[in-house]
N, C-alpha and C positions, 0 to 999 in steps of 0.2 A: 430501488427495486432492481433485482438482478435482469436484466436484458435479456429477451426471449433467446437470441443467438448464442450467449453465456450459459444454454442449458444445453449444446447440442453435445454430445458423447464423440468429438473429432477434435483434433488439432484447431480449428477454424473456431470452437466451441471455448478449446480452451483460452486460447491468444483473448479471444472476448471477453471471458472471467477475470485475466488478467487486468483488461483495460478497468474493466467495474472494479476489483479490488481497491486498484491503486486511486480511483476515484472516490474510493470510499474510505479510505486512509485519509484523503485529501477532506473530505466532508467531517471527517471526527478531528483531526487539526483543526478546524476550522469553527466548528460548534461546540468538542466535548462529547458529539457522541459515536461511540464504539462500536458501537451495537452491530453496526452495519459489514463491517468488515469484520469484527469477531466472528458473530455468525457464519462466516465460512472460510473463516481457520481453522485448522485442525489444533488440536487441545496443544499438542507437543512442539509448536511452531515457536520456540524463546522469542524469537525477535520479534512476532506478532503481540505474547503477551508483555515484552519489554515498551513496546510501542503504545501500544494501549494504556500502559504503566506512564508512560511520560505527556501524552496527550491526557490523561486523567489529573496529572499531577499540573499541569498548566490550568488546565479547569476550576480543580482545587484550592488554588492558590488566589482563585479570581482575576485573573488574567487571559488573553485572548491575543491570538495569533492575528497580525495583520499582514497579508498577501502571503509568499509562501505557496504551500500544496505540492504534488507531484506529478505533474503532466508526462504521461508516457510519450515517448518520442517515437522510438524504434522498441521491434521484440524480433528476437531470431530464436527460435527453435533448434535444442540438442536434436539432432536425427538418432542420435544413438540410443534413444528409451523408447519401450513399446509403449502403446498405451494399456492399462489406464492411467500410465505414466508418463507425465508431461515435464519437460526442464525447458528453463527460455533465458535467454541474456534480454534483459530489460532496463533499456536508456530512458533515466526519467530525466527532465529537466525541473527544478526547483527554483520562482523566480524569487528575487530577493524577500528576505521576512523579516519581519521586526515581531516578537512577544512584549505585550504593553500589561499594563497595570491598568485596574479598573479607572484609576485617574486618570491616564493617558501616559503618567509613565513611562517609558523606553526600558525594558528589564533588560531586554539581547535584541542582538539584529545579527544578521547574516547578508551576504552578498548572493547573488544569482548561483546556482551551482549545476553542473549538471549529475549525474549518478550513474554507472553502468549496477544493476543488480542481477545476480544468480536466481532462479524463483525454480522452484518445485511446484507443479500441483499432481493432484490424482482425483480421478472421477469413477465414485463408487455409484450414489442413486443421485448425486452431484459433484462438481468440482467444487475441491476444498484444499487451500494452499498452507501448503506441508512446510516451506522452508522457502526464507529469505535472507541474500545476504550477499552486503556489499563487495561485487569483484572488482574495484578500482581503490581499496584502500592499502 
């Protein structure tokens, strides 16, 4: 459930949105379901519907993520956008993850990683994140 501070129409409001997104990525990794973070993406977000598209597809496959997620670390704020235009440099940390097979299996794994991300949102009657993408690849 989006966080009362996550509704406020300021910088303060938005950094919080941020934090619940990215928690909420971390929850449909984790279970399969999307719902929570679709819900307030905006329809033209690719990487949102590619994300969604891949955490579906591990679902589908009957398979499940072990550790992993995306813990926000740091968010610094572009001063250059007005609102209701919000951009933010967003360090997630990602700790190691293994994808298993309903048998326990080992499909992939990965190592600890950390992520610097680009994030867009804009707040009409809520914030809804417009554009994500990785600025350290």
């Amino acid at each position: 459930m989006l966080p009362e501070l996550a509704k406020r129409n300021d910088a303060v409001g938005a950094k919080a949105f941020l934090r619940y997104w990215f928690a909420a990525v971390t929850y449909a990794m984790k279970t399969g379901d999307t719902e929570p973070f679709m819900a307030v993406s905006a329809r033209e977000c690719k990487t949102c519907t590619n994300l969604r598209g891949e955490v579906l597809a591990i679902r589908d496959a009957d398979r499940r993520l072990i550790g992993g997620g995306w813990e926000v670390v740091g968010v610094e704020q572009d001063p250059s956008l007005e609102p209701p235009y919000y951009r933010f440099a967003v360090k997630v940390h990602q700790p190691r993850q293994r994808v298993v097979e309903a048998s326990g299996k080992v499909v992939s794994k990965s190592a600890a990683q950390t992520f610097m991300f680009l994030v867009g949102v804009q707040h009409r009657d809520h914030f809804e994140l417009h554009g994500v993408e990785r600025a350290d690849d």
